[in-house]
VMD Tcl script that builds the backbone (N, CA, C; Angstrom):
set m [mol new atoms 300]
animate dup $m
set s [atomselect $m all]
$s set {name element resname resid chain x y z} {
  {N N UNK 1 A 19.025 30.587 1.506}
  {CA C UNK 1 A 19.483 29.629 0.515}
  {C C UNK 1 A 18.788 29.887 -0.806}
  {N N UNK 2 A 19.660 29.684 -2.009}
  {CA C UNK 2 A 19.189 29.590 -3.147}
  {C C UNK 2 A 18.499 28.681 -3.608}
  {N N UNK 3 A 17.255 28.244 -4.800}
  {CA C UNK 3 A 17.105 27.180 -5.165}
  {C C UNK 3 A 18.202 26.220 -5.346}
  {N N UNK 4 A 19.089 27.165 -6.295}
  {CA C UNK 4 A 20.076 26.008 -6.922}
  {C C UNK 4 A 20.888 24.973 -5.778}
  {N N UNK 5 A 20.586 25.644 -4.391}
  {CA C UNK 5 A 21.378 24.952 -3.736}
  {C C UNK 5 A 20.800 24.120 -3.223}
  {N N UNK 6 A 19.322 24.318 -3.234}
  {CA C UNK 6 A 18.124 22.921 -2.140}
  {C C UNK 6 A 18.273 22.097 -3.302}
  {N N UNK 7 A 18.505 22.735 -4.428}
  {CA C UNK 7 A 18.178 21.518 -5.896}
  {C C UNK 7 A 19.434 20.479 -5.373}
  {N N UNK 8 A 20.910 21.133 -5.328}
  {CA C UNK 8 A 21.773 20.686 -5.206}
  {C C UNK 8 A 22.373 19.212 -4.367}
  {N N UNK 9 A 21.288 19.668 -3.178}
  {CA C UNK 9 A 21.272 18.608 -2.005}
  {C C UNK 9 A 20.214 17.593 -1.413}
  {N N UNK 10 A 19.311 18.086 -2.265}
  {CA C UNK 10 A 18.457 16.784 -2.539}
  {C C UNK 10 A 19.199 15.379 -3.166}
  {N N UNK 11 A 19.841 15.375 -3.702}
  {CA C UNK 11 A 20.201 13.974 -3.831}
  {C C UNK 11 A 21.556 13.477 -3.666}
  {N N UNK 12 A 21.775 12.363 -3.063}
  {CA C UNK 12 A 23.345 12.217 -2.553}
  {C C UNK 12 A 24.244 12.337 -4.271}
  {N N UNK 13 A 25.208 12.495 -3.675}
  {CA C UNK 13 A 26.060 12.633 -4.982}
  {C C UNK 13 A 26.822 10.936 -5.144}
  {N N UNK 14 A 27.737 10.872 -6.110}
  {CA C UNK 14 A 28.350 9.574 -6.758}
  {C C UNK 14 A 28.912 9.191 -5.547}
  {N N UNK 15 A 30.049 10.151 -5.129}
  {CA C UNK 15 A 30.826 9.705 -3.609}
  {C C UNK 15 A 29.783 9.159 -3.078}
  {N N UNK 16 A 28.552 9.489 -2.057}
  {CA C UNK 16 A 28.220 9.132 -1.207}
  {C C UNK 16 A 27.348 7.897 -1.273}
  {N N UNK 17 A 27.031 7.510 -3.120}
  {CA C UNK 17 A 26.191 6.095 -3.490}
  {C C UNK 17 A 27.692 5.350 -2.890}
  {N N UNK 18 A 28.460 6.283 -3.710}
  {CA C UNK 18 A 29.683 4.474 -3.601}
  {C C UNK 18 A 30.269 4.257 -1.902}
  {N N UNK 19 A 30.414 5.028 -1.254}
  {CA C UNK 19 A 30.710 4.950 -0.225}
  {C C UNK 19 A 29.597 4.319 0.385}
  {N N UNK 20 A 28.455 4.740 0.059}
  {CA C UNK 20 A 27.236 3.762 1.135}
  {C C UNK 20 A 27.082 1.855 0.595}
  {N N UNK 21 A 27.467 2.016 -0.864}
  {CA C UNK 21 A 27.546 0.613 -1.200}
  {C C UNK 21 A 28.401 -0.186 -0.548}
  {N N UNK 22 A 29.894 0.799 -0.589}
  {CA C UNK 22 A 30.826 -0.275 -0.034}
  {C C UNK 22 A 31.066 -0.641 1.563}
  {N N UNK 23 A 30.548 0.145 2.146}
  {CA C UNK 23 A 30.381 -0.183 3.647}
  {C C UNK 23 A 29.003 -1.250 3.913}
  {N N UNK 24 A 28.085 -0.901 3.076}
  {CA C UNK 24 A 27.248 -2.675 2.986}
  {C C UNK 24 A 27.844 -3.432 2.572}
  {N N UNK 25 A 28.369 -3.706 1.431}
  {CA C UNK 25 A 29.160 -4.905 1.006}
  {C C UNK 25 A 30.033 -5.224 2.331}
  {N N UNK 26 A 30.853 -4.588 2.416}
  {CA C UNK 26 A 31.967 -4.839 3.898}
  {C C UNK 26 A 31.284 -5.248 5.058}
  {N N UNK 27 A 30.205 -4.831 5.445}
  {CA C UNK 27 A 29.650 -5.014 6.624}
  {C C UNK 27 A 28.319 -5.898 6.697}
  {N N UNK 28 A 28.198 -6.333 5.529}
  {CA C UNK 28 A 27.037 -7.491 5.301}
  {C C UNK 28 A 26.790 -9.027 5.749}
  {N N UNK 29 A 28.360 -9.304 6.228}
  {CA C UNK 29 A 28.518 -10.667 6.552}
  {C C UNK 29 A 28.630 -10.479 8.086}
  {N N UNK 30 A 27.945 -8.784 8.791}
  {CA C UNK 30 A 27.538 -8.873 10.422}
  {C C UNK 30 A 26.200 -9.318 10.810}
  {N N UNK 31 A 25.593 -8.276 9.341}
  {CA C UNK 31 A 24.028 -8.352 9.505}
  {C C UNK 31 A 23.662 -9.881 9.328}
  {N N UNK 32 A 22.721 -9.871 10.434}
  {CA C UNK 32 A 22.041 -11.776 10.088}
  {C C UNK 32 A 20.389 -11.190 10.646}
  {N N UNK 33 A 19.846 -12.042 10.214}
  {CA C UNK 33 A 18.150 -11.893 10.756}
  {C C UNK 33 A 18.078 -12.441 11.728}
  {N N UNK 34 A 16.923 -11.788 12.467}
  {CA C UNK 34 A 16.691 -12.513 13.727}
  {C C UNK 34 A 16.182 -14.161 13.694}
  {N N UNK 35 A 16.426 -14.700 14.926}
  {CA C UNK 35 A 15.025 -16.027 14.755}
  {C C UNK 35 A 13.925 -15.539 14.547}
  {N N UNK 36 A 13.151 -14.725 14.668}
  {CA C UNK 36 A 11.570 -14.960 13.710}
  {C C UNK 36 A 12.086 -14.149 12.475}
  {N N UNK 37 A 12.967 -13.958 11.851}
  {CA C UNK 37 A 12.769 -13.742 10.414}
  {C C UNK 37 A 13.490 -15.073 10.295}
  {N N UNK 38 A 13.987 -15.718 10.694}
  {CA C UNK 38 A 14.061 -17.319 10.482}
  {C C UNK 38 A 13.305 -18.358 10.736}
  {N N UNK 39 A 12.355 -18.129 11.232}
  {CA C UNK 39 A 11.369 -18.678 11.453}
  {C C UNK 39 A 11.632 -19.615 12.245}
  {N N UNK 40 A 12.114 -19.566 13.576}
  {CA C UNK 40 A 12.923 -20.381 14.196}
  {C C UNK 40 A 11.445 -20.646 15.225}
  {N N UNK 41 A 10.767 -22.036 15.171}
  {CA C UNK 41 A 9.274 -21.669 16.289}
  {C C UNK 41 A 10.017 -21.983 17.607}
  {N N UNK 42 A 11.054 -22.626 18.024}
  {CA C UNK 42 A 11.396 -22.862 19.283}
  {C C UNK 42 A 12.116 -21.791 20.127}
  {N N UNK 43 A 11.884 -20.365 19.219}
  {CA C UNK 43 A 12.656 -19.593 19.876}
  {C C UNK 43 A 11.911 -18.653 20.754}
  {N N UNK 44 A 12.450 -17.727 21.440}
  {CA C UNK 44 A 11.052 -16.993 22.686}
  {C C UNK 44 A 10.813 -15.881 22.094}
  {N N UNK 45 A 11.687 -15.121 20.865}
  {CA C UNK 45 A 11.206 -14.168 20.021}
  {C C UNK 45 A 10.083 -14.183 19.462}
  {N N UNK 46 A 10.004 -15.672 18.692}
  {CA C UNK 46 A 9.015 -15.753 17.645}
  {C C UNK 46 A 7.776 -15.790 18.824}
  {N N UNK 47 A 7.813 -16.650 19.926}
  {CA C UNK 47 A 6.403 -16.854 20.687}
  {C C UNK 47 A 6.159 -15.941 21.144}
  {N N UNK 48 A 6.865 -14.855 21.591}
  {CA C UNK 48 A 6.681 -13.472 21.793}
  {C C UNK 48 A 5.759 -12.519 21.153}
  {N N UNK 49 A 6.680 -12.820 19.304}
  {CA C UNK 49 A 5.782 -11.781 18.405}
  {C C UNK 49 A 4.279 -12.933 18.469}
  {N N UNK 50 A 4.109 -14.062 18.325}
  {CA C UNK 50 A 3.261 -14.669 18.304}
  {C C UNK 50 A 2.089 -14.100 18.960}
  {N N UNK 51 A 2.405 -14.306 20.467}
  {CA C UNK 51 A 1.389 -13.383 21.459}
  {C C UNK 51 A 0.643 -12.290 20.905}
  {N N UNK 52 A 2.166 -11.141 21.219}
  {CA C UNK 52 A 1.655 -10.014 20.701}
  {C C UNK 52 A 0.572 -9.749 19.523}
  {N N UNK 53 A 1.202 -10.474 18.516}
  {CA C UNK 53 A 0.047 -10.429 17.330}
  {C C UNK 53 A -1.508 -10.984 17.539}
  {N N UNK 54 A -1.716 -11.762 18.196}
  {CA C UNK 54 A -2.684 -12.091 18.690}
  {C C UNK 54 A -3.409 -11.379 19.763}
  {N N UNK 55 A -2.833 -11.176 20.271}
  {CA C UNK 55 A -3.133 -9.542 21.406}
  {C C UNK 55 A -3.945 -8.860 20.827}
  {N N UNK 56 A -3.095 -8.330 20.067}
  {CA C UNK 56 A -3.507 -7.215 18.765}
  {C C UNK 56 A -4.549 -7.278 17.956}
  {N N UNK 57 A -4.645 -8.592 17.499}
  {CA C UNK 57 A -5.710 -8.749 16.958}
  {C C UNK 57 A -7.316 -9.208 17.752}
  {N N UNK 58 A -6.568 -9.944 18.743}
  {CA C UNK 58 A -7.789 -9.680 19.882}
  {C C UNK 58 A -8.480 -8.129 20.167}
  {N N UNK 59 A -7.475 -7.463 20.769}
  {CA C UNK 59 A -7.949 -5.480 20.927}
  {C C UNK 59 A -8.585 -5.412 19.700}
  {N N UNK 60 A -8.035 -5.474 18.593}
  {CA C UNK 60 A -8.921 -4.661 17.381}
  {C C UNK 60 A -10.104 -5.626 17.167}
  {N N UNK 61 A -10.422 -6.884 17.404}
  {CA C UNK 61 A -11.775 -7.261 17.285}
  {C C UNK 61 A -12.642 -7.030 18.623}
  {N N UNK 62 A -12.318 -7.002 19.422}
  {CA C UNK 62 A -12.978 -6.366 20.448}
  {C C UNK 62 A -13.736 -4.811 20.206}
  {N N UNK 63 A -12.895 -4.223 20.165}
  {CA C UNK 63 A -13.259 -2.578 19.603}
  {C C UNK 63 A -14.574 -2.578 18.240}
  {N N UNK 64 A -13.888 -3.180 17.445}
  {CA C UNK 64 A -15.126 -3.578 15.949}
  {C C UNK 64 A -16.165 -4.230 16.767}
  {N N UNK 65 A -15.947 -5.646 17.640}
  {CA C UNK 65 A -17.451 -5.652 18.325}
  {C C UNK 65 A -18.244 -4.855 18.838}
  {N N UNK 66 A -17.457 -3.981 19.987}
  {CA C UNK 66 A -18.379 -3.174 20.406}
  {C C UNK 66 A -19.149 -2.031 19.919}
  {N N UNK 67 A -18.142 -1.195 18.658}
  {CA C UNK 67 A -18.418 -0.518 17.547}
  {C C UNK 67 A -19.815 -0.960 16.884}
  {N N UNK 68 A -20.085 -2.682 16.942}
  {CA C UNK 68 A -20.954 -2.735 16.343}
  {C C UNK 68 A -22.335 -3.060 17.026}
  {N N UNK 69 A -22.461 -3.564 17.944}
  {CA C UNK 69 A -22.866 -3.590 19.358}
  {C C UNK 69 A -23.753 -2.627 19.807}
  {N N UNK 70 A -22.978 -1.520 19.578}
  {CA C UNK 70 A -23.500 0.061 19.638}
  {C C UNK 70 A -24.516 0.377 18.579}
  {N N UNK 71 A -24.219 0.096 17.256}
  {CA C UNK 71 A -24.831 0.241 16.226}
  {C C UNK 71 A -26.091 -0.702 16.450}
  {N N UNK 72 A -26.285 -1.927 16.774}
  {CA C UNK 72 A -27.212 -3.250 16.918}
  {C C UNK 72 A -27.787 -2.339 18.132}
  {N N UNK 73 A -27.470 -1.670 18.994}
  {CA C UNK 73 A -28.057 -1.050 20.054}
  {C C UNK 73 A -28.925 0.290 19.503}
  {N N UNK 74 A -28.323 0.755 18.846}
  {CA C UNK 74 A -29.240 2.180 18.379}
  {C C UNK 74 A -30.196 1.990 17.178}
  {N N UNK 75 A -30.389 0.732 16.464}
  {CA C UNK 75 A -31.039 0.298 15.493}
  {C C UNK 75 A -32.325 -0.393 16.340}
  {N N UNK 76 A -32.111 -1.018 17.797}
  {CA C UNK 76 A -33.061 -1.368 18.775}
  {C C UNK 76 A -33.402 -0.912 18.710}
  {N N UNK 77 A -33.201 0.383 19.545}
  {CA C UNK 77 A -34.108 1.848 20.120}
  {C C UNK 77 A -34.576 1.881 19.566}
  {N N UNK 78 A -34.104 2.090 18.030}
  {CA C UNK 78 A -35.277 3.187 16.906}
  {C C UNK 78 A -36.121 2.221 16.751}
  {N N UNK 79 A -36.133 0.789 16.819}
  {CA C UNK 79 A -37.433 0.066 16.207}
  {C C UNK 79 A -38.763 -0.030 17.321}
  {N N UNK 80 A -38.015 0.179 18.907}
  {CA C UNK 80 A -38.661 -0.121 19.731}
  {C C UNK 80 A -38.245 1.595 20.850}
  {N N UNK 81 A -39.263 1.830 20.229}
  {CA C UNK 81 A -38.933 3.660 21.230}
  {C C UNK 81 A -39.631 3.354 22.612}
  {N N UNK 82 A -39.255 3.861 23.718}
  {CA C UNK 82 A -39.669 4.173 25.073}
  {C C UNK 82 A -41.082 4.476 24.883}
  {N N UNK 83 A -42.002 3.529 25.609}
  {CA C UNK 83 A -42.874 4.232 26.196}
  {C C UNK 83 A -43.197 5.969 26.071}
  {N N UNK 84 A -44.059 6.656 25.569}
  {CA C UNK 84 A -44.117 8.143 25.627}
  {C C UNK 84 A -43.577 8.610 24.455}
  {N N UNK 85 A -42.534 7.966 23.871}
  {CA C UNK 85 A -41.666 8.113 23.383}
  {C C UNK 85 A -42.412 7.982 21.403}
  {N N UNK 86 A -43.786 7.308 21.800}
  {CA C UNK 86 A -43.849 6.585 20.393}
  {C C UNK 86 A -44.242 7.922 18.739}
  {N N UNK 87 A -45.234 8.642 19.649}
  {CA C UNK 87 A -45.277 9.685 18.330}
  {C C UNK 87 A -44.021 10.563 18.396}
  {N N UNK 88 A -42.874 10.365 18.544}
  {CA C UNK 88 A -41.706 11.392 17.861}
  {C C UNK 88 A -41.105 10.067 16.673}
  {N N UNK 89 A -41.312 8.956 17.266}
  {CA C UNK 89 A -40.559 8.176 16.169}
  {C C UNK 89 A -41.623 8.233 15.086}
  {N N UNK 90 A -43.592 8.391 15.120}
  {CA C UNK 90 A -43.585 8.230 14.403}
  {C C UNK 90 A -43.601 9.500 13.336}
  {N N UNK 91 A -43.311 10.550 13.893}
  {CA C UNK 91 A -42.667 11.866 13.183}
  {C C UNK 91 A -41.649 12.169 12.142}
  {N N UNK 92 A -40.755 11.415 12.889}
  {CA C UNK 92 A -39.409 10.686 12.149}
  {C C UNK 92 A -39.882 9.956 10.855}
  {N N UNK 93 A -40.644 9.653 10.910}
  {CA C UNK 93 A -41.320 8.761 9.208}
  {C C UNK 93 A -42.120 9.245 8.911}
  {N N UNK 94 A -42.834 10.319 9.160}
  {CA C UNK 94 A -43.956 10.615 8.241}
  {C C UNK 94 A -43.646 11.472 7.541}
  {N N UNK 95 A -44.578 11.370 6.688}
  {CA C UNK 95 A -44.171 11.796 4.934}
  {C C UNK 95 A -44.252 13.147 4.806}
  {N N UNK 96 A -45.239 13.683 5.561}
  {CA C UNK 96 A -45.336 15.318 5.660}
  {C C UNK 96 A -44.405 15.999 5.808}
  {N N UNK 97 A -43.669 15.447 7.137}
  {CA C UNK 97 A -42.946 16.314 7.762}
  {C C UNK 97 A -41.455 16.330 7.267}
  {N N UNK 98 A -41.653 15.447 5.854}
  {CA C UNK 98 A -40.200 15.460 5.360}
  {C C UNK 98 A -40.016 16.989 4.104}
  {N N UNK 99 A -39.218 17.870 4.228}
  {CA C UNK 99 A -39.121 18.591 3.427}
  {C C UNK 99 A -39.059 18.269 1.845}
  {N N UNK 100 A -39.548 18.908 0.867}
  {CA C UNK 100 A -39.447 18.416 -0.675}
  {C C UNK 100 A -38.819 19.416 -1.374}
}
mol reanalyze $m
mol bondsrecalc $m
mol representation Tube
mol addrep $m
């Protein structure tokens, strides 16, 4: 293929705006929104997405807890090293052994 021709078909032409307009116009009085884009609360859609969203947002705060949990856990350690353990942490801070 030529440029001129990818140039060509990148964008619909006049026919195909007006033809896509007029089959929405014509076919617009099928489309209706659901009950939860109506906000219908007595319906089992909306309590459905309801759940779900709450689900969802349950999982993702769960995950961030433990994410942080982990972090509150490895900030322990380092303040409180194992037994045996104490001159490498205090290695880890001393001033010498930091390169300049």
């Amino acid at each position: 293929m030529t440029m001129q021709n990818l140039k060509s078909n990148r964008f619909p032409s006049k026919k195909q705006w007006v033809t896509t307009a007029l089959v929405t116009l014509v076919l617009s009085s099928a489309v209706q929104a659901c009950p939860v884009c109506f906000s219908a609360p007595d319906s089992a859609e909306t309590r459905g997405m309801t759940v779900a969203i709450l689900f969802l947002l349950g999982l993702v705060g769960m995950v961030v807890c433990g994410v942080a949990s982990f972090f509150i856990y490895l900030i322990a350690k380092e303040r409180n090293p194992e037994p045996g353990h104490q001159e490498l942490a205090h290695l880890a801070y001393d001033e010498k052994s930091i390169a300049h």
